[in-house]
N, C-alpha and C positions, 0 to 999 in steps of 0.2 A: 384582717387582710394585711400582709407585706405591701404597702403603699409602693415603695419604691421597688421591690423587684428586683434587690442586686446581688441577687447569686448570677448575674450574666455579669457579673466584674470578672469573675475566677477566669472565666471561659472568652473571653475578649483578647486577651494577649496571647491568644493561639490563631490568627487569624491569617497567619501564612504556613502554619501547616497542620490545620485542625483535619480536612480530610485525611492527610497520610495518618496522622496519629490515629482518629476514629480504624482505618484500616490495620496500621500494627496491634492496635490490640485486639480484635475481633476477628481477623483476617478476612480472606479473600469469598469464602463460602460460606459466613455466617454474610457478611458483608453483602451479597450476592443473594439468598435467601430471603433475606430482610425486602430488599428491593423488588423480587418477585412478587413477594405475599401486599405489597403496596400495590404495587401497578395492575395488579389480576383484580383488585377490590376497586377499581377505579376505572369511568363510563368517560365518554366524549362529550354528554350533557353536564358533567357537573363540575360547578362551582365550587373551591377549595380556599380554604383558610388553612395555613400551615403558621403553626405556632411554636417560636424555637425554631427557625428553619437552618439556623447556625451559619455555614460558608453554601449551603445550597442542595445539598446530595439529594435529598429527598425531593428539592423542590424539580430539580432536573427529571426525576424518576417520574413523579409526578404530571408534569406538562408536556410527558412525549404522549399524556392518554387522554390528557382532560382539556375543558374547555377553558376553564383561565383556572390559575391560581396565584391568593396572594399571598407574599410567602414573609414572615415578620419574626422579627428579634427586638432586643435591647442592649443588645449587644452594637455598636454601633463600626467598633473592627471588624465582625465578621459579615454584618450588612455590608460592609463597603466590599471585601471580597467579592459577595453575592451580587452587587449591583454591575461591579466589572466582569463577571462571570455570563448576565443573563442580559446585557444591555442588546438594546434592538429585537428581542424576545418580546413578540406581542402577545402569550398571555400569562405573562410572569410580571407581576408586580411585587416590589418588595418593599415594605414598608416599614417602619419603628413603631413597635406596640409592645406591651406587657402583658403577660400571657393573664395575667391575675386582674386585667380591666380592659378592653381594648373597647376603643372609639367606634368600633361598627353597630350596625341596627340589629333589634331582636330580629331572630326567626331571617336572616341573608346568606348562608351559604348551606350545602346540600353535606358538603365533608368537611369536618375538621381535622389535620393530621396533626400527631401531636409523636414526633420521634426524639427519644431521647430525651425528654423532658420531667416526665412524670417520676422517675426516679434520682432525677438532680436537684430537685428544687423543695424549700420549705413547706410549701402549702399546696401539693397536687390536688387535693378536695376543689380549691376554689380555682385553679384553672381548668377541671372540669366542669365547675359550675360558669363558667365564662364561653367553655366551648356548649355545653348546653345552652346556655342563652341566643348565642349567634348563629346558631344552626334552624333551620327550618322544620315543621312538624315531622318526623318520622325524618330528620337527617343524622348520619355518620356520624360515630369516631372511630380513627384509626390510630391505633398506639403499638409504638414498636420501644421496645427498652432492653438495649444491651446489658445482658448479665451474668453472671458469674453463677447463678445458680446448677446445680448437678454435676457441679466440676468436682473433681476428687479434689485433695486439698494440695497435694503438690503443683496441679493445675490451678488453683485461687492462689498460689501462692506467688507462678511466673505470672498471671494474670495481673494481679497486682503491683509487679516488679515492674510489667512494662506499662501499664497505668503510671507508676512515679517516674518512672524513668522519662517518658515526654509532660507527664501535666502536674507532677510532683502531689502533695497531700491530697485526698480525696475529702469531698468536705462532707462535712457530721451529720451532714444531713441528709446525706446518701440513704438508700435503701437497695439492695437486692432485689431486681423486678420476678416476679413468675407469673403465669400467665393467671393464677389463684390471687395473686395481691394486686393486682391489675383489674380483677374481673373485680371483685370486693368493692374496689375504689369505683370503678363505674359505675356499678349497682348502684354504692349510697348516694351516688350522684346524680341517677335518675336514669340512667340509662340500663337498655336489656342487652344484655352481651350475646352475641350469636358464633363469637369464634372465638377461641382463644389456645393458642398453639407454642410452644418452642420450640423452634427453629434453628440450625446451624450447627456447626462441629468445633468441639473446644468451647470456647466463649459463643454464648448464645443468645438469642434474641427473643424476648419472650413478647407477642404482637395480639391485641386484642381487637378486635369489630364490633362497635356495641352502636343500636339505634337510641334517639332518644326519646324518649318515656318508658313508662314501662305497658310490656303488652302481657295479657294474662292469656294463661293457656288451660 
């Protein structure tokens, strides 16, 4: 395991304009899509862990439906964003956690959201083995990963332009999300995927629902 967790360095010093950037490169209706396919998967009894929750987007989408969520980084810029964003928000907490070990108990929340993370980071196996742990018998994941998949290439290629143009190198440890390389990663991870779809026009969203264990049919 990555002990320390600091692929959230790169992404810290965007913390006064990481939503707009997330929107120039994805646009408006991949943006918008992404948000639907979250908040339709989500009840007013449940409990939420948002891991990676960056400057908040998700965490907002999230707690206009649910019961509380707490929504965590390591990024400590863009938590402070989030925290002036959702203050006096009773059921939004935000917390400092590392998605590859976090302080809560087995078997405590009903959904994990995990946006945008699983294709940024060194070791997506073992932050789904952390989101499996902290979830309850038969609880959620929900995984949304902006991608560049099914673009023709002149499209990967402004896509990419305007990726350096706000956040400059893309780091090596990037991956191409699809909603195939997402479901894979669940699976060995213990979990039964029941949706996985791309979503959006141009730059796309490729977003998985998986329970965990596995159920035999």
């Amino acid at each position: 395991m990555n002990q320390s967790g600091d692929e959230y360095k790169y992404w810290d010093r965007f913390k006064a304009t990481y939503d707009d950037d997330n929107l120039f490169l994805v646009g408006d209706i991949t943006h918008q899509a992404a948000s639907e396919w979250l908040q339709a998967r989500l009840g007013p009894d449940d409990s939420v862990l948002e891991l990676a929750c960056g400057t908040g987007h998700y965490t907002e989408v999230a707690a206009k439906v649910v019961k509380e969520i707490i929504a965590t980084d390591l990024a400590e810029g863009l938590l402070e964003t989030a925290r002036e964003r959702f203050a006096g928000i009773p059921n939004i907490k935000i917390q400092t956690e590392n998605c590859y070990g976090t302080s809560f108990a087995d078997g405590q929340f009903d959904v994990v959201v995990m946006a945008n993370l699983l294709h940024l980071i060194r070791e997506p196996a073992t932050a789904l083995e952390e989101a499996g742990r902290v979830l309850k018998p038969s609880g959620r994941i929900l995984v949304l990963d902006y991608t560049s998949h099914g673009l023709e290439r002149d499209e990967k290629k402004a896509m990419m332009r305007r990726y350096f143009s706000r956040w400059g190198e893309i780091p090596t440890y990037s991956f191409a999300a699809t909603p195939e390389n997402l479901t894979a990663l669940c699976e060995k991870a213990g979990f039964t995927v029941n949706d996985a779809v791309l979503l959006g026009e141009g730059c796309k969203v490729a977003c998985v629902e998986a329970v965990k264990g596995r159920i035999n049919t």
